[in-house]
C-alpha positions as CSV (number, residue, x, y, z in Angstrom):
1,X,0.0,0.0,0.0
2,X,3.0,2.6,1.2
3,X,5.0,1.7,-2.2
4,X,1.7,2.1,-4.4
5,X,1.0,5.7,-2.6
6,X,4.9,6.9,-3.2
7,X,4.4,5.5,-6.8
8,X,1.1,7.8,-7.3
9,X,3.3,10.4,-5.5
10,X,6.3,10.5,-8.0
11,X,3.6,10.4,-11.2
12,X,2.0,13.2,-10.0
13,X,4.7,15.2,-9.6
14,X,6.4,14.2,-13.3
15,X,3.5,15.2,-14.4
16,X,3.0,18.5,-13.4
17,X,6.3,19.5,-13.8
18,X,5.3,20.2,-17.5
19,X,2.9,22.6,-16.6
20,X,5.2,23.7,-14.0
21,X,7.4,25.1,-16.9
22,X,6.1,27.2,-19.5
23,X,9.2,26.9,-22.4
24,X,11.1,23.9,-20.2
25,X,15.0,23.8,-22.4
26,X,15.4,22.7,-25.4
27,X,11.5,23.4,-26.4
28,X,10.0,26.4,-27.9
29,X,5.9,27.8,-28.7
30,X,4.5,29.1,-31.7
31,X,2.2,31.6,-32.5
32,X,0.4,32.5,-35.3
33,X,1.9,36.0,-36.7
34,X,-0.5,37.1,-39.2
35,X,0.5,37.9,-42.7
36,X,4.6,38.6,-41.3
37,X,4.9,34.7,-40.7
38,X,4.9,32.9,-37.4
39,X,6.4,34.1,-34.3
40,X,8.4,31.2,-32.2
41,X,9.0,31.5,-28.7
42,X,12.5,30.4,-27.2
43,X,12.7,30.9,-23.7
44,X,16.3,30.3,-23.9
45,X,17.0,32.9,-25.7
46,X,16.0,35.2,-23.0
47,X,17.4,33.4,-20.5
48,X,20.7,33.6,-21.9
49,X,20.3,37.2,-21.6
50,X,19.4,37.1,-18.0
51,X,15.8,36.9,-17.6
52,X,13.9,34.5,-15.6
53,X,10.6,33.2,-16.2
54,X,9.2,35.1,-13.3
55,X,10.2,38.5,-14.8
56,X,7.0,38.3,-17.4
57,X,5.0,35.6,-16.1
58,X,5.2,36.7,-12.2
59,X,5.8,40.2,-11.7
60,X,4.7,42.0,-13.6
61,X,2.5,39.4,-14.6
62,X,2.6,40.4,-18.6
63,X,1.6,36.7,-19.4
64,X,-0.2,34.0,-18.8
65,X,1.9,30.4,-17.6
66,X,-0.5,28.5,-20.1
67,X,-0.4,28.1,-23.6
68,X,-3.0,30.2,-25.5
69,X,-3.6,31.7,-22.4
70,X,-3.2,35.5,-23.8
71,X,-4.6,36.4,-27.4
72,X,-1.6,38.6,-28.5
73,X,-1.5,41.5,-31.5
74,X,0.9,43.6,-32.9
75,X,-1.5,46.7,-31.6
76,X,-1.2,45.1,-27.7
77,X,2.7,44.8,-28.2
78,X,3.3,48.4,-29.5
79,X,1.0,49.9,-26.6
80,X,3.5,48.5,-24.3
81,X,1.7,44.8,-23.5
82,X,3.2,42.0,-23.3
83,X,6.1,41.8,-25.1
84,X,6.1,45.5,-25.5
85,X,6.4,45.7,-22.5
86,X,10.5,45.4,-23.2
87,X,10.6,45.3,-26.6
88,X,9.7,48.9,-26.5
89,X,13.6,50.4,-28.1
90,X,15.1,50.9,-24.4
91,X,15.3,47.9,-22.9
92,X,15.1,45.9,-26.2
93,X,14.9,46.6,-29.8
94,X,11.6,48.0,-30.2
95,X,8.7,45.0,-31.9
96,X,7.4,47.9,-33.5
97,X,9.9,49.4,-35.8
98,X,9.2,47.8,-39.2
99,X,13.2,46.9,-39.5
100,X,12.9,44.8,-36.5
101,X,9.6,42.6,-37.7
102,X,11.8,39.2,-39.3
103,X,13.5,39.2,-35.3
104,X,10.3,37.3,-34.0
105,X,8.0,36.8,-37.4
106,X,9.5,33.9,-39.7
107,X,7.4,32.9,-43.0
C-alpha cells in the first residue's frame, strides 16, 4: 500500500512539472503572426540574456503560464503589452519598428 501511494506520488509530480514550466530547455511555442509569418518563442533565448521566467509571467504578470492563455496582437505589443512591454527600443529593440519585424516573425 505505502509503495503504491509513493508511486502515485512521484507520477503526480512528473507530471505536473510540464505545466510547472512554460518553455522547459530545449523546447519552444509558436504563435500564429498574421501575414509577417509565425512568431516562435525560445525561452532560452531570454534566458541567456538574464531573464527569468518570473520576470514576465510573475511580476509583472505580462503573461499568462499556459499556452494560448493571452490572445496577442501587434496593436497590444506596440501599446506596451506584453512583449512590448520590453521590446519597447530601451530595454530591447523595439517589436514595432518595421526593421525589427523578421527578429520574432519567420514565413
Amino acid at each position: 500500500m505505502k509503495f503504491a501511494w509513493l508511486v502515485a506520488m512521484v507520477m503526480a509530480m512528473i507530471f505536473s512539472m510540464g505545466s510547472a514550466f512554460a518553455v522547459p530547455p530545449g523546447k519552444t511555442v509558436e504563435f500564429a503572426g498574421g501575414d509577417k509569418g509565425k512568431v516562435t518563442f525560445d525561452g532560452k533565448v531570454h534566458a541567456d540574456k538574464g531573464l527569468k521566467c518570473g520576470e514576465c509571467h510573475t511580476n509583472p504578470k505580462l503573461f499568462a503560464m499556459k499556452k494560448g492563455g493571452d490572445k496577442i496582437a501587434m496593436a497590444d505589443i506596440n501599446a506596451g503589452k506584453f512583449c512590448g512591454a520590453c521590446h519597447d527600443g530601451k530595454k530591447a529593440f523595439k517589436a514595432g519598428d518595421e526593421a525589427n519585424c523578421g527578429k520574432c516573425h519567420k514565413k
